[in-house]
C-alpha positions as CSV (number, residue, x, y, z in Angstrom):
1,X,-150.2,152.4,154.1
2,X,-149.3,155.0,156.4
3,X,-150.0,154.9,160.4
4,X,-149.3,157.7,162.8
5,X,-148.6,157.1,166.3
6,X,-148.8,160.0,169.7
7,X,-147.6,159.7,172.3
8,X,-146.7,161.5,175.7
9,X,-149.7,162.3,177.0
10,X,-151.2,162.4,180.6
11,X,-152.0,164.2,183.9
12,X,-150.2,167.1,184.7
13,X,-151.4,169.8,187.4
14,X,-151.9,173.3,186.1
15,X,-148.7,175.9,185.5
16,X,-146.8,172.0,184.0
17,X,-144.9,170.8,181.3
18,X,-145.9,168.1,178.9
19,X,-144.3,167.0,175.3
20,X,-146.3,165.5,173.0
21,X,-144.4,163.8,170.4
22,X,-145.9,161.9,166.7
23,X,-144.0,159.9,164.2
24,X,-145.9,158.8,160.8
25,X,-144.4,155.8,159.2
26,X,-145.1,153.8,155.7
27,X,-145.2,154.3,152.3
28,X,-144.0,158.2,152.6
29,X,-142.4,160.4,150.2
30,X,-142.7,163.7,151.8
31,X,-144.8,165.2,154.5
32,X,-146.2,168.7,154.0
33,X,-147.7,170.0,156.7
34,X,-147.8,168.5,160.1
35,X,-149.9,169.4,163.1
36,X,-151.7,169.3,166.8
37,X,-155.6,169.5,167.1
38,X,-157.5,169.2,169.9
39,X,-160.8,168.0,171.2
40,X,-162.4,168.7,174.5
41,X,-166.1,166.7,175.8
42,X,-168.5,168.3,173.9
43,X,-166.5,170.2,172.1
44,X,-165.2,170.4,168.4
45,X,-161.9,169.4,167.2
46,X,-160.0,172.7,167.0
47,X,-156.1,172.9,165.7
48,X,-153.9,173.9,168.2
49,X,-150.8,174.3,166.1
50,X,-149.2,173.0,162.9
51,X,-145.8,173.2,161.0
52,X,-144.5,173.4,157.4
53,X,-141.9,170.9,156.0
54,X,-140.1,174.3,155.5
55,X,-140.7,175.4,159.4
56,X,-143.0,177.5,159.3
57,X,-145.7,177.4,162.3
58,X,-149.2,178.3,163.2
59,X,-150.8,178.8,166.5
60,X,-153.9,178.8,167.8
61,X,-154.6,182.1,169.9
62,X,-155.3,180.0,172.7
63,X,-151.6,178.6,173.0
64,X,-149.4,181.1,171.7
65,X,-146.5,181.7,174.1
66,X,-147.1,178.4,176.0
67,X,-147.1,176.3,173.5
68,X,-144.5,175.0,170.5
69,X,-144.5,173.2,167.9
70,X,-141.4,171.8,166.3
71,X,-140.6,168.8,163.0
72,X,-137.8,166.4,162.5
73,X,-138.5,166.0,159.0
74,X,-135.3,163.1,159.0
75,X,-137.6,161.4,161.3
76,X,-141.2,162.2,160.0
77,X,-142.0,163.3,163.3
78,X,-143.4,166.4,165.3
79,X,-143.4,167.5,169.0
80,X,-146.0,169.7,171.3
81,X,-144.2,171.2,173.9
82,X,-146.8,172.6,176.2
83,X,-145.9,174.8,178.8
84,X,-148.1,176.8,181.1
85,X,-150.8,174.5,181.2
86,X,-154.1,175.4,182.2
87,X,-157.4,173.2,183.1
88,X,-159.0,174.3,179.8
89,X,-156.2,172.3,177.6
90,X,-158.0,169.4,178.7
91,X,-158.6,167.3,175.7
92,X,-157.5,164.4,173.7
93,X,-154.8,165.7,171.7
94,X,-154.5,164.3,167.8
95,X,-151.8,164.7,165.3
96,X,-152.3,164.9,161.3
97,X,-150.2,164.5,158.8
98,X,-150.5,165.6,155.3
99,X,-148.5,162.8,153.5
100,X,-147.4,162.1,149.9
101,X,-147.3,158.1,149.4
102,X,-145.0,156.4,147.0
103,X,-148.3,156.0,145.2
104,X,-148.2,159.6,144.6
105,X,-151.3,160.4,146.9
106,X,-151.6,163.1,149.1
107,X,-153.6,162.0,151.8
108,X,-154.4,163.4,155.5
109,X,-153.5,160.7,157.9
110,X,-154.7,160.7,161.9
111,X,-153.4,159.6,164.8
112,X,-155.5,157.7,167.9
113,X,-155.2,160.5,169.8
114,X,-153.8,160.8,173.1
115,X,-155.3,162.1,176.5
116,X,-154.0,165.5,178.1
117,X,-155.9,166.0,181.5
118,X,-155.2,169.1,183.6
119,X,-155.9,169.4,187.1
120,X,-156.3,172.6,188.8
């Protein structure tokens, strides 16, 4: 089994730092692609960033410039570091993992989420 854990979330007022940080544990072999959605009160999820095992990232318009998004693959693990923050990032933030088991499954594995509230 795999399990992914966030972490690092809370209240922060606007123009504030937070880092968001997600380790994936289990039966892995490799992790692919790694990334940050986001989900908002009646809104849809929507990916805020993700990152290839080779480093390459992808931003959401929204975030570009304020946010980053980095991997220790040694660690199976990727950060958020959101800078900037505005009262629209407001949303409980989730982390995905694109995992390759030992069983030789590729699976998408989901964090619990964790809560990001801005305050203007």
């Amino acid at each position: 089994q795999v399990q992914v854990v966030e972490s690092g979330g809370g209240l922060v007022q606007a123009g504030g730092s937070l880092t968001l940080s997600c380790a994936a544990s289990g039966s892995i072999l490799s992790i692919n692609v790694m990334g940050w959605y986001r989900q908002a009160p009646g809104k849809q999820r929507e990916l805020v960033a993700t990152i290839r095992s080779s480093g390459s990232t992808n931003y959401a318009d929204s975030v570009k410039g304020r946010f980053t998004i980095s991997r220790a693959n040694d660690k199976n693990t990727v950060y958020l570091q959101m800078n900037s923050l505005k009262p629209e990032d407001t949303a409980v933030y989730y982390c995905d993992a694109s995992v390759l088991t030992s069983a030789l499954i590729r699976n998408d594995y989901w964090g619990q989420g964790t809560q990001v509230t801005v305050s203007s």
